[in-house]
DRENVEX-399881 format. One record per residue (C-alpha): residue in one letter; x, y, z. Coordinates in steps of 0.001 Angstrom, whole numbers, padded with zeros to 6 digits, always signed. Layout:
<rs>
AXYZ...
</rs>
This chain:
<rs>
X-202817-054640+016148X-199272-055009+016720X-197197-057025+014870X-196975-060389+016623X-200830-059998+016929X-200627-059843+013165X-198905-062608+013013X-200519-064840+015305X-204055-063779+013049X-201959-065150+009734X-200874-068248+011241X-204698-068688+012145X-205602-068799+008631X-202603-071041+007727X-203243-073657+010298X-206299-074948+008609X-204331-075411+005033X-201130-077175+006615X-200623-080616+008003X-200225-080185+011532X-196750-081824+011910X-195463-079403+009376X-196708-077028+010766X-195428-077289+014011X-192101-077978+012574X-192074-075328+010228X-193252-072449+011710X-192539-072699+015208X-190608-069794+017120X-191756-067383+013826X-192595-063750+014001X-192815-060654+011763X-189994-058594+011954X-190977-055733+009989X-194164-054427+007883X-193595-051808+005570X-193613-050246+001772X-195784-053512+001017X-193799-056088+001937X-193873-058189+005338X-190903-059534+006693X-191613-063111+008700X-188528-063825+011027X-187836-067464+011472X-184942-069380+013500X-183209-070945+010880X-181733-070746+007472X-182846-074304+007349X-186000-072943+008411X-186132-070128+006090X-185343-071848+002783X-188387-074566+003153X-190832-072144+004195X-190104-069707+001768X-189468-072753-001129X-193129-074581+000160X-195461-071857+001766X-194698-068416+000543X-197768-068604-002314X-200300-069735+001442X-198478-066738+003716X-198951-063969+001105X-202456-065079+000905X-203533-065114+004625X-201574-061799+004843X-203757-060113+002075X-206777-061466+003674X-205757-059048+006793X-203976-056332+004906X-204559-055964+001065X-201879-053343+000728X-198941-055814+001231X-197870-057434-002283X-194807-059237-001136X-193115-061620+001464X-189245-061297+002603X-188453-063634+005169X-184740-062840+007275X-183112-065051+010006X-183544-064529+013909X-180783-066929+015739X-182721-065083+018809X-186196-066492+018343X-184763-069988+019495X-184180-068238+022399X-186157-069416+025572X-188348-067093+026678X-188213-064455+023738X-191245-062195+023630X-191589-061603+019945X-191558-065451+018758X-194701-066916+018176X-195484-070751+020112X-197493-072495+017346X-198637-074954+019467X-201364-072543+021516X-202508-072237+017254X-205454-074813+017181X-208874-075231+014732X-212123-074744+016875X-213620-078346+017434X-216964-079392+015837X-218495-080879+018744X-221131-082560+016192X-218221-084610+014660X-218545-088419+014950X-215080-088512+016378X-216024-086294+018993X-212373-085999+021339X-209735-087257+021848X-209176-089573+025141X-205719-090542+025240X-203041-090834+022651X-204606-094111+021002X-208480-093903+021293X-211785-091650+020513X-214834-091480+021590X-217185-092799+018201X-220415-092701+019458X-222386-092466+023086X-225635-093562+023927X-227624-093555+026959X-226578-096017+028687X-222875-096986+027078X-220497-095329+024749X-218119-096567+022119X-214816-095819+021465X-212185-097092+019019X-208501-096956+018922X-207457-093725+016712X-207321-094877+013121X-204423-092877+010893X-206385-090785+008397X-203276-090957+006565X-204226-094631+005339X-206603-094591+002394X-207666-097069-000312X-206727-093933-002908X-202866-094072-001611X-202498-097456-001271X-200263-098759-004604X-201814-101488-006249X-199827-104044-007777X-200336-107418-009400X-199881-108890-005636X-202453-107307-003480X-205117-105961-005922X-207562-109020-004931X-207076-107561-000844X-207405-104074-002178X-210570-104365-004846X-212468-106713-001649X-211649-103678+000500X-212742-100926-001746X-216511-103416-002410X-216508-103777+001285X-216087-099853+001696X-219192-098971-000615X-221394-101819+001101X-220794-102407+004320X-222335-105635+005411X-222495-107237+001928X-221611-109845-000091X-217613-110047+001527X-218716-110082+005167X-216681-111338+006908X-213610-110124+004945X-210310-111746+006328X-206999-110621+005331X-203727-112121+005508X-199947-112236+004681X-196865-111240+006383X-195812-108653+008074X-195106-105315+006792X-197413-105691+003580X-200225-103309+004409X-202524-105237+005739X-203197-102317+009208X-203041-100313+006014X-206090-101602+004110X-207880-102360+007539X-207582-098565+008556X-208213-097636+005268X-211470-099546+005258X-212075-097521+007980X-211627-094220+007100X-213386-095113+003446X-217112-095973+005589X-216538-093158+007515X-216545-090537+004750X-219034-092330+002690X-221208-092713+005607X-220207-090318+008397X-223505-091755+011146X-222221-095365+010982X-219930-096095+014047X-216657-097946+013282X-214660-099714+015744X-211199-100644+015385X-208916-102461+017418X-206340-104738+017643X-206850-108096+019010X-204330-107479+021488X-206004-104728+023018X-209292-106697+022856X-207626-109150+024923X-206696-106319+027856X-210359-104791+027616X-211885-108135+028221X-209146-108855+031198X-209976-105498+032644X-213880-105863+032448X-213341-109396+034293X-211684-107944+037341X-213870-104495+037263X-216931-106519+036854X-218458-104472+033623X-218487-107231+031599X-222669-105632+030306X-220907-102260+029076X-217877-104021+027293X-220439-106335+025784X-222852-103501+024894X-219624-101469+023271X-218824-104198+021253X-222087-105118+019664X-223194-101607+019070X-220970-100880+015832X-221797-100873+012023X-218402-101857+011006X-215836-104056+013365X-212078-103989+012251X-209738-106156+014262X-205800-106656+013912X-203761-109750+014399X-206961-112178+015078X-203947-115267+015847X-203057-113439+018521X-206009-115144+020664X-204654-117987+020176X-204570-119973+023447X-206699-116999+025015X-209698-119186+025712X-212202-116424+027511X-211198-114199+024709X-212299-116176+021807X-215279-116943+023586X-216157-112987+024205X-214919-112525+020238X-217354-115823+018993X-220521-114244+020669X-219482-110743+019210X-218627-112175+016205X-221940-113719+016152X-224070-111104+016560X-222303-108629+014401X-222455-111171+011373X-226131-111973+012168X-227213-108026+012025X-225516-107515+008698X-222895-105476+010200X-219578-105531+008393X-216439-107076+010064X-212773-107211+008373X-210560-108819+009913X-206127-109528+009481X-204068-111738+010690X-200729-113348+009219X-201805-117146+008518X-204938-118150+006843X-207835-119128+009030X-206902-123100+008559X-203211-122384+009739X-204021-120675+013097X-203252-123017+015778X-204633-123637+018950X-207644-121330+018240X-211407-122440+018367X-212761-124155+015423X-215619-122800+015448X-214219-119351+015100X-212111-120418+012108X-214910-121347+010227X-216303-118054+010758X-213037-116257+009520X-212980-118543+006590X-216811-118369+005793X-216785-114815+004058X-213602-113828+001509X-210252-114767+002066X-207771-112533+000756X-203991-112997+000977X-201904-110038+000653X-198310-110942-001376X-195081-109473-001176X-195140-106698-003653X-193110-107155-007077X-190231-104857-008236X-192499-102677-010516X-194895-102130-007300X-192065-101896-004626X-190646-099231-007243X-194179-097535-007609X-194551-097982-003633X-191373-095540-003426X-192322-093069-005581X-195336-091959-004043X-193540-091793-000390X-191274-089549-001714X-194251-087375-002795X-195540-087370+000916X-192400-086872+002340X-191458-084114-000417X-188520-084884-001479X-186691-085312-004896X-184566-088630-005030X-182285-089792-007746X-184173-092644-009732X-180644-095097-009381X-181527-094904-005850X-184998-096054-005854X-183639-099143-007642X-181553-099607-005587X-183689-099728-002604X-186475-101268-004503X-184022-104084-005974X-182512-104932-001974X-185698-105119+000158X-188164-107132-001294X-190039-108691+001990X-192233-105766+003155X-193221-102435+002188X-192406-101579+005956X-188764-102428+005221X-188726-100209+001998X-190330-097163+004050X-187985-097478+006818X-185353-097594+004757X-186502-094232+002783X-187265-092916+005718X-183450-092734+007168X-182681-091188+003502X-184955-088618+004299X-183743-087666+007801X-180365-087053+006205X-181430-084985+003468X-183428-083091+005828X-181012-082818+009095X-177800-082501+007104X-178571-081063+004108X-177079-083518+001771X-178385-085113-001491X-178314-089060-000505X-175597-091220-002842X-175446-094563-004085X-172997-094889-001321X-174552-093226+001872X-177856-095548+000638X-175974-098681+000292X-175078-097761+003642X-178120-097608+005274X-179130-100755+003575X-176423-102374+005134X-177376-101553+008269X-180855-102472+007810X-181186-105104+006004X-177591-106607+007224X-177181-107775+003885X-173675-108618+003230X-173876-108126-000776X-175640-104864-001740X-177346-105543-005422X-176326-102841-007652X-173689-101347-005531X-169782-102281-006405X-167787-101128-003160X-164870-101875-005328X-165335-098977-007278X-165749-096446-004104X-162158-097665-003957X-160967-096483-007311X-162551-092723-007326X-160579-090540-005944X-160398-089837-002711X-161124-085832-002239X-159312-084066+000209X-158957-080794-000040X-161709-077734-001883X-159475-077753-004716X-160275-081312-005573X-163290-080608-005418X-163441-077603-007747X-161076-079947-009808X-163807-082506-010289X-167154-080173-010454X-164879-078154-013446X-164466-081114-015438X-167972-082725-014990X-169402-078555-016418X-166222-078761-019153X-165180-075736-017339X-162146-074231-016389X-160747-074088-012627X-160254-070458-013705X-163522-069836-014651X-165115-071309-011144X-162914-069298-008993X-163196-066392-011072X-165080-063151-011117X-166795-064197-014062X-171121-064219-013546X-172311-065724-016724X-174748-068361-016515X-171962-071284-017739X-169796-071347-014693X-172394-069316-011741X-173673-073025-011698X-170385-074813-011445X-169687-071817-008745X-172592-072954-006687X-172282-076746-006605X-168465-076049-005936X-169364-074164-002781X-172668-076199-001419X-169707-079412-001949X-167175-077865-000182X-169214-077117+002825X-171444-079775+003009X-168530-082575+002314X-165505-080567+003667X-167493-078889+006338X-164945-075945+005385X-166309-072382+007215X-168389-069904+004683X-165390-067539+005479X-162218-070189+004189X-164392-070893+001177X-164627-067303+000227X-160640-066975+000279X-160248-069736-001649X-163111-068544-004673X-161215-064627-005126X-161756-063574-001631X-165375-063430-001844X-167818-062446+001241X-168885-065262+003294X-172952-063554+002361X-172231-065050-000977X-170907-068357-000165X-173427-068834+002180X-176398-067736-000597X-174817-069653-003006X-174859-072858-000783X-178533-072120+000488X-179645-071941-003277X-178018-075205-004132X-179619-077071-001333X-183029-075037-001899X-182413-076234-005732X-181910-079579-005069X-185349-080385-002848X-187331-079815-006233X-184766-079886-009542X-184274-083858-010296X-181922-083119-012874X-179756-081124-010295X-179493-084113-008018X-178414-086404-010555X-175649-083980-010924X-174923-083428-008066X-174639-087248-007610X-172632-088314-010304X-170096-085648-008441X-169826-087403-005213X-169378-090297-006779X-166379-089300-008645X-165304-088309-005502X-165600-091033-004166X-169201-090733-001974
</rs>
């Protein structure tokens, strides 16, 4: 085979091991450029491109290669600005790369962007809206303020039907609650992969019930509905005032309850605060467990952080997490949103986030006018850098180096370091050219500037001790 077919044969084996939104991302427009002496030579569009690959995926390429070709013992990876082009013949479009379907699966396909087909049946067929398999009882962070919600959900998980049945959950927004519902979900399903589960929000069960009015199927929607094992339904108060609704929901309610199947329910009052709903349908909420869901504490919000930086990979300097953790303390949605923008810069720009650039978005956010643990007065008093020399200046003194020895020829070990966070800061905060940086470090070739910037930003995605560095530079520079 040639070489792109050789390619397209390892990316068939790496599909299966990779998330499929990295994967897209990640190895999109790829190709081999060369295969010889034992060593393949991938091709990808970007240095960006090239250092995460290479940093996250080399160990999963070399093995898929070997699996076609045993001879080849190593991986070199080289940058293609040509592969972005449109139409080029020789990169690879990941997105004809798909696993073969098991047609057996409960979740059977896929019939628009928010629902599945879950089971089908002679006459009827039942389908939920998607759940996010990324929402599981094992990654949700338990604190002191939602491990009632979360130990009902896990007992509710292993007995469906049981003793908490019906189990409502409430609180305010943005505290997991679509989290633990989902994860409910997801739980049954692997534990029990022939029981049907139907989730929904109540919104949506409003439209369906609207829709079967006017179409006149009111025997199928009925039939959907009371052919589950496990109901799970989001933002109950939203029926409120939605009199045919409730109605539809009480008789589904009913018969779901009465043949032991398990319902869980959210919704962000407690059963006895929603208003202008059916009484009769607040008892039921209110009849099974009644779990409210808190606002998590510092130690949990901190905790809460620390394992989405895990899933989004990415190494972030512990000051910050306090700092987020200590200015949004509503919702965990706040706190992920918040991380979130932190991790689009690190990832678009390149750049190790600051107290600063974090205080920043938190600003924004939050519209807080007083940032807990951030002085702006002090951004004031560093110094202000200007030029690459400053820069060098500062990164020399932090190392207890000379200026000498960073500009130097010198390659020991003591000031190569200094050398490389002196470049990657020049560039990524002076946005000076690989070329003008070279002049200024001994008239060195652009090849080295631009390896010795690549390193430091390759360094910094998994070395915690080199962001705090890093860090403590910009501020002193006033970033």
């Amino acid at each position: 085979m040639d070489k792109k077919d050789f390619w397209i044969s390892v990316l068939n084996r790496l599909q299966p091991t990779i998330k499929k939104a990295h994967f897209l991302t990640w190895f999109q427009n790829t190709t081999i450029v060369e295969k010889k002496n034992g060593t393949v030579t991938v091709g990808v569009p970007t240095t960006f491109a090239q250092n995460w690959i290479s940093a996250k995926y080399d160990v999963k390429i070399l093995q898929s290669v070997q699996e076609l070709d045993s001879s080849i013992t190593k991986i070199a990876y080289e940058v293609v600005g040509k592969l972005s082009d449109e139409g080029n013949h020789d990169a690879v479009d990941v997105r004809t790369i798909s696993s073969v379907e098991d047609d057996q699966k409960k979740v059977r396909k896929v019939r628009d962007l928010n629902e599945v087909i879950v089971a089908r049946g002679s006459s009827t067929r039942v389908s939920s809206q998607m759940m996010n398999d990324r929402y599981k009882l094992g990654n949700f962070v338990v604190g002191l303020d939602n491990r009632l919600p979360h130990a009902a959900c896990q007992a509710v998980s292993s007995i469906p039907g049981g003793i908490y049945n019906p189990l409502y959950i409430y609180g305010s927004v943005g505290l997991g609650k679509t989290h633990l519902l989902q994860a409910v979900g997801n739980e049954i399903l692997k534990k029990y992969p022939d029981k049907i589960v139907k989730y929904i929000t109540a919104e949506r069960f409003v439209t369906e019930i609207v829709e079967a009015i006017s179409k006149r199927y009111m025997k199928s929607f009925k039939e959907q509905y009371r052919n589950v094992d496990c109901f799970l339904i989001d933002d109950v108060q939203f029926f409120a005032r939605k009199d045919s609704s409730q109605q539809e929901f009480f008789y589904t309610f009913n018969e779901l309850y009465d043949g032991n199947k398990q319902i869980v329910l959210t919704s962000d009052r407690a059963p006895s605060e929603l208003q202008e709903l059916d009484e009769r349908l607040k008892s039921r909420f209110g009849m099974g467990m009644v779990v409210e869901i808190l606002p998590p504490d510092f130690e949990t919000r901190l905790a809460i952080l620390g394992q989405k930086c895990a899933e989004y990979e990415m190494i972030v300097d512990p000051e910050i997490l306090y700092l987020i953790a200590n200015n949004l303390t509503g919702s965990v949605r706040g706190l992920e949103g918040v991380l979130k923008q932190v991790s689009a810069d690190c990832r678009l720009f390149d750049k190790v986030p600051t107290i600063r650039s974090v205080a920043e978005i938190i600003k924004r956010t939050n519209r807080a006018q007083k940032i807990i643990g951030y002085d702006s007065d002090l951004d004031e008093k560093a110094k202000i850098v200007k030029s690459a020399m400053d820069v060098i200046q500062i990164v020399a003194s932090y190392y207890n180096v000379t200026v000498e020895d960073v500009i130097g020829k010198d390659r020991h070990g003591d000031v190569m370091l200094p050398r490389q966070v002196s470049m990657y800061l020049i560039k990524n905060e002076l946005g000076e050219s690989y070329e003008k940086i070279g002049e200024g470090f001994g008239g060195r070739n652009h090849t080295t500037v631009m390896h010795a910037c690549n390193k430091t930003a390759k360094e910094l995605r998994t070395n915690l001790r080199l962001v705090k560095t890093v860090n403590a530079i910009k501020r002193d520079m006033g970033l």
